[in-house]
C-alpha positions as CSV (number, residue, x, y, z in Angstrom):
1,X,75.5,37.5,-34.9
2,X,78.7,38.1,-37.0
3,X,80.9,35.7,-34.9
4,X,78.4,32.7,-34.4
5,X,78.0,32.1,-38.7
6,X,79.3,30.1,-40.7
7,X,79.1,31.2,-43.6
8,X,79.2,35.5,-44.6
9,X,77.1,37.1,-42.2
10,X,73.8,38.4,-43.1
11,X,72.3,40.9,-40.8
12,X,69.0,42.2,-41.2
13,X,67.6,45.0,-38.8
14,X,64.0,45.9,-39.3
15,X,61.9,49.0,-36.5
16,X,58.0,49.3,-36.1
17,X,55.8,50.8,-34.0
18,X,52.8,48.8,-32.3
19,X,50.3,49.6,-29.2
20,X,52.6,52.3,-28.0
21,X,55.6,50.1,-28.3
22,X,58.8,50.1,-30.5
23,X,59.9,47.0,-32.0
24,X,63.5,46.4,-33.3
25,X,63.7,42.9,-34.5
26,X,67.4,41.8,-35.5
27,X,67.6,38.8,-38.0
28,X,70.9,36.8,-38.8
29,X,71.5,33.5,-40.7
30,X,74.0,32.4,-37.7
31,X,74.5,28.7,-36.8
32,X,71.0,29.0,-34.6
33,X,70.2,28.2,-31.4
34,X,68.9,24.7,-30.0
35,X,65.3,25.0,-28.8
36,X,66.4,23.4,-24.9
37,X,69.0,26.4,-24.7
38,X,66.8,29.3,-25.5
39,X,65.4,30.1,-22.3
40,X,69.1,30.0,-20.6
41,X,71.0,32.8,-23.2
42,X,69.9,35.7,-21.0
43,X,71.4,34.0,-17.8
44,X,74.8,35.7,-17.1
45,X,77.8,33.3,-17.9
46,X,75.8,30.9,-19.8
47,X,77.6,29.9,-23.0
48,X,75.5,27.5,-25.3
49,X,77.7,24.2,-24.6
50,X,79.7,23.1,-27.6
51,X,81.7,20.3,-26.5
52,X,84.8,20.5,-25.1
53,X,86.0,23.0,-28.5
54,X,85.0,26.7,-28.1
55,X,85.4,28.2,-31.5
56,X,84.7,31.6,-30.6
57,X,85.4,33.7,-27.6
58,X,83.9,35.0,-25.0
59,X,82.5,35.0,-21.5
60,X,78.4,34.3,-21.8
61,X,78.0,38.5,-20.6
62,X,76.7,39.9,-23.8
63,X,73.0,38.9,-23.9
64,X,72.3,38.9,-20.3
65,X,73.8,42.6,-20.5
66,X,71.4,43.6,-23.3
67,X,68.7,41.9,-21.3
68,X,69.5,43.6,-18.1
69,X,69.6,47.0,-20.3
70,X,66.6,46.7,-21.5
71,X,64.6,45.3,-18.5
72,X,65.7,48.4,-16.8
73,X,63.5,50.5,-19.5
74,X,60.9,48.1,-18.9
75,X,61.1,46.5,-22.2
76,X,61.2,42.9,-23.5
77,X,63.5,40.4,-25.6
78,X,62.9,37.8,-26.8
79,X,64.2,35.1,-29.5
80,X,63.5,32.6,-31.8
81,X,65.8,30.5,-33.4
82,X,66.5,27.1,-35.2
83,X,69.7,25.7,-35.4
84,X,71.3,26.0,-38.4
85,X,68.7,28.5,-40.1
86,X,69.7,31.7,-37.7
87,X,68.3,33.7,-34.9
88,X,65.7,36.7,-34.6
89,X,65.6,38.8,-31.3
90,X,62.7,40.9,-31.1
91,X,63.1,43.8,-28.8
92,X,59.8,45.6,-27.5
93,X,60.4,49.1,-25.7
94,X,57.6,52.2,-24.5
95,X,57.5,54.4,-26.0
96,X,58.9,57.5,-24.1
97,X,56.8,60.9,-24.0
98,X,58.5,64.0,-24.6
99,X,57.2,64.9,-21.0
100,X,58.9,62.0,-19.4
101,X,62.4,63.4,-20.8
């Protein structure tokens, strides 16, 4: 979130519980995400294409790491975006019983 804005970052985090689920929902007022790319972020390597400049660094690993994290705890992500008004990424996981410790 802090190195795709623009402008000063602005991070909100909020955490619920729903139907035996915990929600962590992450809000930030980046440059967005283009509707055609959104289903693509999770998929290892994939960098949201930019032209031939690449302002900021890095390698397309981080959200298909978090993604793979969190599948493992059989959980979901999910975002929505619009370009130039931010990014949410809601993250659903189980809750965990003290018995399954």
């Amino acid at each position: 979130a802090i190195k795709y804005c623009e402008t000063r970052p602005k991070i909100n985090i909020k955490s619920y519980d729903k139907e035996n689920h915990i929600y962590i929902e992450i809000e930030d007022n980046g440059i967005g995400i283009k509707q055609e790319y959104l289903n693509q972020i999770f998929e290892k390597y994939f960098r949201v294409p930019t032209g031939d400049v690449h302002n900021v660094k890095g390698f397309g690993i981080g959200l298909s790491t978090v993604k793979s994290i969190i599948d493992s705890i059989h959980g979901e992500i999910k975002v929505k975006s619009k370009p130039g008004q931010g990014s949410t990424f809601i993250i659903k996981l189980p809750f965990c019983k003290e018995s399954e410790l």
